[in-house]
Structure formats: C-alpha cells, structure tokens
Steps between C-alpha positions, in 0.01 A plus 500: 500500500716248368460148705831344324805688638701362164235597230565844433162624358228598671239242301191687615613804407605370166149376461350844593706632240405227218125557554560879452682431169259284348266774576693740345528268210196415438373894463809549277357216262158705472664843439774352262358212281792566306744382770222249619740190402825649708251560778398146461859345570571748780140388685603131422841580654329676793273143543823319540570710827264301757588136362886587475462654901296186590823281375785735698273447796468167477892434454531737804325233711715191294794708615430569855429125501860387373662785719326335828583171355860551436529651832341162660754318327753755606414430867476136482877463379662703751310322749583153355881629474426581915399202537766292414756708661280446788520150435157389505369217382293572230600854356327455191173501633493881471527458141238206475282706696475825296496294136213308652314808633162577288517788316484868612193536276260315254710638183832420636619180337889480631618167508214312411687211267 
C-alpha cells in the first residue's frame, strides 16, 4: 500500500519487482555469456531501484514537512490579520509564536538562521 498519498508508486511493489529482475538477470548472464555485458548494465540499473526509492521516500517526508509548515504559517497570518482587526494589543505574537516553535521533527530545519 502506498503510505504517501502524492507518490504515485507503490515502492514495495517496485522492490518486489526489482528483486525478480535481477533474478532473471542474473540466469540470463549464465545461459547467454554472449550478452553477459548488456545483462550487466541492466542488473546495475536494476541496483539503482532501492537507493533511488529510498531518496523519493525520503523527499516524501521533506515534503509533508514543508506542506505542514506552510500551513502553520498559513494559520498564523490570518490569525495575526484577526488580531489586529480585533484590535489587540500584541497581534504579532501569533507570528512570534509559530517561528519560535521547535521543529515538527529532528530533520526539519525551517527557519533555523
């Protein structure tokens, strides 16, 4: 099942289905020594798979992160702009307050300067 509703690709499924080509490769490069060397770029192609999913998973998360942050920010405005049409005193504090919260999570760096 896919856990990132924006990612299109089912990344454990595309795993499943790089293990089973490499396997395939490999018993192509016994029967064929002749087209051992093509079968050699495909598997190295085919290694690629798990690093290249480990990346798109990982920018998943980095995006979820900036969508939640945005949204923060988001929030924090159009209760700042409520507050001075309210009048209060201090209507900025919404703003302080969410660009001095800590992080959502150890790898999120947003406005650390």
């Amino acid at each position: 099942m896919n856990t990132f509703p924006h990612v299109n690709n089912d990344l454990e499924e595309i795993a499943t289905r790089n293990e089973t080509a490499r396997h395939i490769v490999a018993g192509f490069s016994t029967e064929m020594p002749t087209l051992a060397e093509i079968w050699r770029y495909l598997a190295d192609a085919l290694r690629d798979v798990p690093t290249l999913s480990a990346e798109i998973t990982q920018l998943s998360a980095d995006l979820q992160h900036a969508r939640l942050d945005r949204a923060n920010l988001v929030a924090a405005a159009r209760a700042t702009v409520a507050a001075y049409h309210d009048g209060e005193a201090d209507p900025l504090s919404y703003l302080r307050d969410e660009l001095d919260a800590p992080p959502a999570a150890a790898e999120d760096t947003r406005r650390r300067a």
